[in-house]
C-alpha positions as a Markdown table, in Angstrom:
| # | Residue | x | y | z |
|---|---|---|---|---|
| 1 | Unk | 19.2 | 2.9 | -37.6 |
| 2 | Unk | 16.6 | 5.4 | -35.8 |
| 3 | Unk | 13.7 | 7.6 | -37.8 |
| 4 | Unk | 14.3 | 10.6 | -35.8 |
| 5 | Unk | 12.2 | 13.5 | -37.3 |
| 6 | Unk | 13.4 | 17.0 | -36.9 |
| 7 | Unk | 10.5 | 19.5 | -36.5 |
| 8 | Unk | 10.4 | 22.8 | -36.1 |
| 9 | Unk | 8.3 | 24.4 | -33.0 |
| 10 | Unk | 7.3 | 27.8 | -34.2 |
| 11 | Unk | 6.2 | 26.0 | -37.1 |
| 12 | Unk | 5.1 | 22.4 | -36.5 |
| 13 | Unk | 4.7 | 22.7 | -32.4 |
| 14 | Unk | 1.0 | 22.1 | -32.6 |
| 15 | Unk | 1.6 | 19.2 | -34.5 |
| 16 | Unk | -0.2 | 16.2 | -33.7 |
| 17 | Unk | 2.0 | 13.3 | -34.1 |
| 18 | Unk | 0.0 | 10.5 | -32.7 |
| 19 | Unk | -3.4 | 10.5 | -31.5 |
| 20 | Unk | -2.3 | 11.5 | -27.6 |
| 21 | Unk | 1.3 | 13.6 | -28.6 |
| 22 | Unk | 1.8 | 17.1 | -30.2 |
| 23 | Unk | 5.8 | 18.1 | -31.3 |
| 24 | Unk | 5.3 | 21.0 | -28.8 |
| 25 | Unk | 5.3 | 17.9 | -25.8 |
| 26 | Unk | 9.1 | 17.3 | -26.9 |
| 27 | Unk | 10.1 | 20.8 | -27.0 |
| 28 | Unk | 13.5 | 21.1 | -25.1 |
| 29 | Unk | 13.1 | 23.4 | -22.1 |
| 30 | Unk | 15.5 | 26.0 | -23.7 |
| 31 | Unk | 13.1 | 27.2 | -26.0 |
| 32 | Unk | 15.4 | 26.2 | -29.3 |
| 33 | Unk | 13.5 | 26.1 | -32.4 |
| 34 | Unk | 14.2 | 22.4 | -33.4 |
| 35 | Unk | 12.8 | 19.3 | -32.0 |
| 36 | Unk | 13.9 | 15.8 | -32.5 |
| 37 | Unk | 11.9 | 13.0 | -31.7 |
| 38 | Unk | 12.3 | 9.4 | -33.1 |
| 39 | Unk | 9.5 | 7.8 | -34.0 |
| 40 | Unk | 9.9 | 4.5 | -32.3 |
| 41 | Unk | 9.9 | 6.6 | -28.9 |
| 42 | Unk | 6.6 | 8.3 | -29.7 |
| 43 | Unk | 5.3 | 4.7 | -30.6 |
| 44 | Unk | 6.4 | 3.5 | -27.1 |
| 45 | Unk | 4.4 | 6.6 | -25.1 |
| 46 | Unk | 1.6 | 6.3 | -27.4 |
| 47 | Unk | 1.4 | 2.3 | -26.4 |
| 48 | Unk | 1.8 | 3.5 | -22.3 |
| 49 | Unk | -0.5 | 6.2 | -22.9 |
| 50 | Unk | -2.8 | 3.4 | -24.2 |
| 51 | Unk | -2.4 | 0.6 | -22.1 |
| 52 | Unk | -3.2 | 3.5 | -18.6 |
| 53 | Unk | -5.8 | 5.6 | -20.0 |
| 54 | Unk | -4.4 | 7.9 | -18.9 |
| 55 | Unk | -2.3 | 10.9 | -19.4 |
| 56 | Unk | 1.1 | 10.8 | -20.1 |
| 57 | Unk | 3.0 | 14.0 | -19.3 |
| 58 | Unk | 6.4 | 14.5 | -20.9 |
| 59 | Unk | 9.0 | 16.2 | -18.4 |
| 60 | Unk | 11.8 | 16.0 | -20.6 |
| 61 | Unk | 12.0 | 15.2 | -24.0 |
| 62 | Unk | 14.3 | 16.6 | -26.6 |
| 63 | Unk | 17.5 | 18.4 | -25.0 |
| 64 | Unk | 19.9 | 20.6 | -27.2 |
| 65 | Unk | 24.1 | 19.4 | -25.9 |
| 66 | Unk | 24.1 | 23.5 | -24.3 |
| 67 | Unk | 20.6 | 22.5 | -22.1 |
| 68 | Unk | 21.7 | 19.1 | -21.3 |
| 69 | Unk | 25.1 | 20.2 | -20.1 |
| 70 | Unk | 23.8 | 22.5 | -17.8 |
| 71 | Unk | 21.5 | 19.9 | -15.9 |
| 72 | Unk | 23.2 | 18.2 | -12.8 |
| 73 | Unk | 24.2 | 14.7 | -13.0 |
| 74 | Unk | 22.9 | 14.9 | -16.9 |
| 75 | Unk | 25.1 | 12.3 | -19.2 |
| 76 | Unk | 27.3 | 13.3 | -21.8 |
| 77 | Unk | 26.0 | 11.0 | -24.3 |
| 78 | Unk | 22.1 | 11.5 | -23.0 |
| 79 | Unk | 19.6 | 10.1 | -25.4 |
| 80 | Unk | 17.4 | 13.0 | -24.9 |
| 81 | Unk | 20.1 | 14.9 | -26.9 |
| 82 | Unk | 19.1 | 13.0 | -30.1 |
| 83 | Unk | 15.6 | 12.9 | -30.0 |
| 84 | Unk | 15.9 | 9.0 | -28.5 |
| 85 | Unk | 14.0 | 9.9 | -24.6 |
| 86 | Unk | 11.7 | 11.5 | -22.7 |
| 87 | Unk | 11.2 | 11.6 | -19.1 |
| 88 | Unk | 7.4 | 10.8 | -18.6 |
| 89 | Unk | 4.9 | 10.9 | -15.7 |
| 90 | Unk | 1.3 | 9.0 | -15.8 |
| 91 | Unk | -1.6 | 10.3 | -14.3 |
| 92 | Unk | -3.1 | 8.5 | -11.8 |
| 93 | Unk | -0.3 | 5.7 | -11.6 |
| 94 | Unk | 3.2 | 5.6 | -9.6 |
| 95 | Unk | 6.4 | 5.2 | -11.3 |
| 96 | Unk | 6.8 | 1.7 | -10.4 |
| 97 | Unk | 3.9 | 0.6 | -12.4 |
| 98 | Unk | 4.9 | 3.2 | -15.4 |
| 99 | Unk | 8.7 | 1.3 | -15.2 |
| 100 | Unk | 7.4 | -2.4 | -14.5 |
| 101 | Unk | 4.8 | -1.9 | -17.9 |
| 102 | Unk | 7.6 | -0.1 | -20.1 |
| 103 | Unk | 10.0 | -2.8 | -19.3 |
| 104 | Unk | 7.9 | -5.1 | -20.8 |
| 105 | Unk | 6.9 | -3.4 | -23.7 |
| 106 | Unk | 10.9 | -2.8 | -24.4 |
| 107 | Unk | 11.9 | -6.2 | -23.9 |
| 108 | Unk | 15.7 | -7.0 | -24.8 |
| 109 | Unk | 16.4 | -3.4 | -26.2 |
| 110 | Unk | 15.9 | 0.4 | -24.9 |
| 111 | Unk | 16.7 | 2.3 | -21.8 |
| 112 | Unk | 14.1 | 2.4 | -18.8 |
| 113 | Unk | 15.0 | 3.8 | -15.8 |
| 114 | Unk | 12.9 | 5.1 | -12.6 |
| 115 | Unk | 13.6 | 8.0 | -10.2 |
| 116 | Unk | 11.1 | 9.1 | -7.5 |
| 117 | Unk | 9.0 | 10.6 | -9.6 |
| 118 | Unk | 8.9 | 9.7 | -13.2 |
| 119 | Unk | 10.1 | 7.1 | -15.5 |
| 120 | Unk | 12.9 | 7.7 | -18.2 |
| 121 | Unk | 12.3 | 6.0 | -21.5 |
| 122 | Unk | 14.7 | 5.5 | -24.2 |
| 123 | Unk | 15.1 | 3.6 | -27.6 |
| 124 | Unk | 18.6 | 2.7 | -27.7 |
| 125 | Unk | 19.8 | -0.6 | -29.3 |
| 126 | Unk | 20.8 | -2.3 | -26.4 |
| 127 | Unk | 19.0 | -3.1 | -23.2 |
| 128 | Unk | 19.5 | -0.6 | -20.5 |
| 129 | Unk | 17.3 | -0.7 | -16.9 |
| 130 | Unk | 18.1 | 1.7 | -13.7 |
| 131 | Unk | 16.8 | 2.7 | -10.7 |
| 132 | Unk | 17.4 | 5.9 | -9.2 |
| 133 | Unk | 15.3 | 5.8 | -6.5 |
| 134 | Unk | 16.8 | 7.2 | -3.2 |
């Protein structure tokens, strides 16, 4: 159902998957070797990092099940754990307008969600939207 590639980041980290995104941008924080990343979700930040002009950093992208365990409040079935999310930021624009845009783009399927400071993105089948604002 999902085209996630597997790279590797020793290898392929410099990899430039899209015009705006290397493999080294979905790297998970751990420093593991392997990086999933499905290409629908690259095709959805390539398309935001369009539409703003502006860059789009990753925060979190890939997340190995030991990493993602270890984060609080993390979910056990976290689509950053198979290469399906990333946690983004957009230079220059607040997380409100990042959300409202990728909403749109999404439509009746993937996982948006915004938090004080950045924007979760998904590709999931199903339609997801939450706000963690406090």
């Amino acid at each position: 159902m999902y085209d996630v590639k597997v790279y590797s980041l020793s290898a392929e980290g410099a990899k430039q998957i899209t015009p705006h995104f290397k493999v080294r941008e979905f790297a998970c924080s751990d420093g593991s070797d392997v990086v999933f990343v499905a290409t629908s979700l690259v095709d959805i930040l390539e398309a935001i990092r369009v539409h703003f002009g502006r860059p789009v950093t990753i925060t979190s992208g890939y997340r190995t099940v030991s990493y993602n365990a270890g984060l609080k409040n993390s979910s056990k079935k976290s689509q950053h754990c198979n290469g399906l999310a990333a946690d983004i930021k957009v230079e220059g624009h607040t997380p409100k307008e990042v959300y409202d845009y990728t909403c749109s783009l999404l439509g009746d399927h993937g996982g948006v969600g915004i938090y004080n400071t950045f924007v979760h993105v998904d590709v999931r089948a199903v339609k997801s939207r939450f706000d963690y604002r406090t």
